[in-house]
Each structure stands twice: as C-alpha cells, then as structure tokens.
DRENGUKE-184919 format. One record per residue (C-alpha): residue number from 0; residue in one letter; z, x, y. Coordinates in Angstrom, 1 decimal, always signed. Layout:
BEGIN
{nr:NUM; rest:A; Z:Z; X:X; Y:Y}
...
END
This chain:
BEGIN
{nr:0; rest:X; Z:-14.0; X:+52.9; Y:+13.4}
{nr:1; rest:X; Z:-15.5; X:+49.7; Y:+13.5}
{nr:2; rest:X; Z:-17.8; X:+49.3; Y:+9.9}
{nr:3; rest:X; Z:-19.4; X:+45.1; Y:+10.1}
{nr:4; rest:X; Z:-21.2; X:+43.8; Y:+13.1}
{nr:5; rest:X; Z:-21.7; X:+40.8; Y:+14.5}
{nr:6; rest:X; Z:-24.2; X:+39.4; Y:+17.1}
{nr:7; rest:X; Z:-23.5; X:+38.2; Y:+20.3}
{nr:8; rest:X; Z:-26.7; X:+36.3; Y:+22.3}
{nr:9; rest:X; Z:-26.4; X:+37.4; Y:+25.9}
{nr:10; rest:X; Z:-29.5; X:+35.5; Y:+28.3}
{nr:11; rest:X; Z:-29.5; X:+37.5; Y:+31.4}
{nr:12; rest:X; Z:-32.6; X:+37.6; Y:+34.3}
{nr:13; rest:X; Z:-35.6; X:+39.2; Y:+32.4}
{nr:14; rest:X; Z:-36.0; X:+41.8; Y:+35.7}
{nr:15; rest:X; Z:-32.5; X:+43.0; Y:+35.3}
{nr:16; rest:X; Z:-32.7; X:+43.0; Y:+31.7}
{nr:17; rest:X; Z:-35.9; X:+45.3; Y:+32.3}
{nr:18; rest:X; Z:-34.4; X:+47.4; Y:+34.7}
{nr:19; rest:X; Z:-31.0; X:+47.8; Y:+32.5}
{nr:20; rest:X; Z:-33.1; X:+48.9; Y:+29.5}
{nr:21; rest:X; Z:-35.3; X:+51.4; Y:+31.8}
{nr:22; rest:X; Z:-32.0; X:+53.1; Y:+33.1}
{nr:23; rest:X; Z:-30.6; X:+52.6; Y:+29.5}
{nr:24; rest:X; Z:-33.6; X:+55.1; Y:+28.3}
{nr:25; rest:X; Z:-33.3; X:+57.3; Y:+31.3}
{nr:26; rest:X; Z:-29.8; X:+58.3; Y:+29.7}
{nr:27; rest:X; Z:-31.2; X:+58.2; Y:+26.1}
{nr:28; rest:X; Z:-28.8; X:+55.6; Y:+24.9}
{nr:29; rest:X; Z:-30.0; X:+51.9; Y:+23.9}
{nr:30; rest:X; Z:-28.6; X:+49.2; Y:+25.0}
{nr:31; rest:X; Z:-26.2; X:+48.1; Y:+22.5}
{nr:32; rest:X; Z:-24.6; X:+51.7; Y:+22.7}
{nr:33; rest:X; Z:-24.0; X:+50.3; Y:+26.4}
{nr:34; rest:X; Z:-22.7; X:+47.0; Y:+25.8}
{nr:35; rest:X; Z:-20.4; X:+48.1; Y:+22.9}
{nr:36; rest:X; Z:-18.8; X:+50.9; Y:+25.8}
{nr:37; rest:X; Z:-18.7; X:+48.1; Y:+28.0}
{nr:38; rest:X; Z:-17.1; X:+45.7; Y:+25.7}
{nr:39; rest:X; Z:-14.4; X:+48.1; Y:+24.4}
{nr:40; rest:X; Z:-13.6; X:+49.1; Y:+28.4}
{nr:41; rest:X; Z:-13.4; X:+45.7; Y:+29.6}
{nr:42; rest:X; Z:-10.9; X:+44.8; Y:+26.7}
{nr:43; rest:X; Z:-8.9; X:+48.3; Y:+27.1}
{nr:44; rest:X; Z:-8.9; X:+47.3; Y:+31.0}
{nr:45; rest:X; Z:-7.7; X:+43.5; Y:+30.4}
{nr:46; rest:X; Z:-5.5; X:+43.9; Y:+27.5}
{nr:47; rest:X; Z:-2.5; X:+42.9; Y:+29.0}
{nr:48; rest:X; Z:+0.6; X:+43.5; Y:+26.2}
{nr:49; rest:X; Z:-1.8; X:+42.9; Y:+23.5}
{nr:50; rest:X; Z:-1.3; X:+45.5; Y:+20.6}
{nr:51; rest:X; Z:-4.6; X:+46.9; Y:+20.0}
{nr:52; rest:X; Z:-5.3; X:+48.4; Y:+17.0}
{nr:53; rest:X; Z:-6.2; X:+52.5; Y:+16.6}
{nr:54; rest:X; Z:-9.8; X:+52.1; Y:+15.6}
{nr:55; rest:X; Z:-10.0; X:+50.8; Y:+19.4}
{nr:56; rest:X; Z:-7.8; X:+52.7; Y:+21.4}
{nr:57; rest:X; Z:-8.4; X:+56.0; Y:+19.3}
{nr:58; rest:X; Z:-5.0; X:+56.5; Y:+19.1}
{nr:59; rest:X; Z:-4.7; X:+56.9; Y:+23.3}
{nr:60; rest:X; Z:-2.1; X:+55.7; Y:+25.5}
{nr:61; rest:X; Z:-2.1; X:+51.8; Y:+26.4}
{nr:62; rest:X; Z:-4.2; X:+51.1; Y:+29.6}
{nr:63; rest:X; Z:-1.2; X:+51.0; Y:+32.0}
{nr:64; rest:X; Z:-0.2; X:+54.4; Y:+31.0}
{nr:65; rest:X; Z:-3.5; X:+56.0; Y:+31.9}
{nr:66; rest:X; Z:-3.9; X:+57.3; Y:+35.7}
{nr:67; rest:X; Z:-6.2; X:+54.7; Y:+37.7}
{nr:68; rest:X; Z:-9.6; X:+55.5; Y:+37.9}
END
C-alpha cells in the first residue's frame, strides 16, 4: 500500500475538468480516487518487463498474463 504522496499539477480545459468532476460525483468518488486508478492502469498496461513491486500489482499476474480486456 502506498503510505507518502506527492503532487502532480495537471492543467486540463476548465469545461472538461467540470464535466470530469460532475461525472466523478455521480459515482461518489473524487477525483484523485480517479486519477490514482488511472495512473496505476496505465502503468500496469505499459509496464513492459519492468518488475513492479506488490504494493502495485497486489500480488496479480504481470499485465501480459491477464486475458485482454
């Protein structure tokens, strides 16, 4: 489990980052819940023959290994 933080500064198109929050609510998560899935998917996804640590993977099978989705 990841325990320190660190900030990353994103500047996106105000309207999208309004809509992205609205649809954020609708699924009562905030938006750093988001961008930390999306993070941790895009670096499972482009990996490569990294070793990744367990904290990240939780321990599952390396990204090839898992069925396409």
């Amino acid at each position: 489990m990841e325990h320190r933080t660190a900030r990353l500064t994103v500047l996106i198109d105000p309207r999208k980052k309004q809509l992205f929050e609205a649809i954020c609510a609708e699924q009562d998560l905030n938006p750093s819940q988001v961008i930390r899935k999306l993070i941790r998917q895009y670096i499972l996804d482009h990996s490569g023959s990294r070793d990744l640590p367990d904290w990240l993977t939780g321990g599952a099978a390396k990204t090839e290994d898992k069925p396409p989705s």
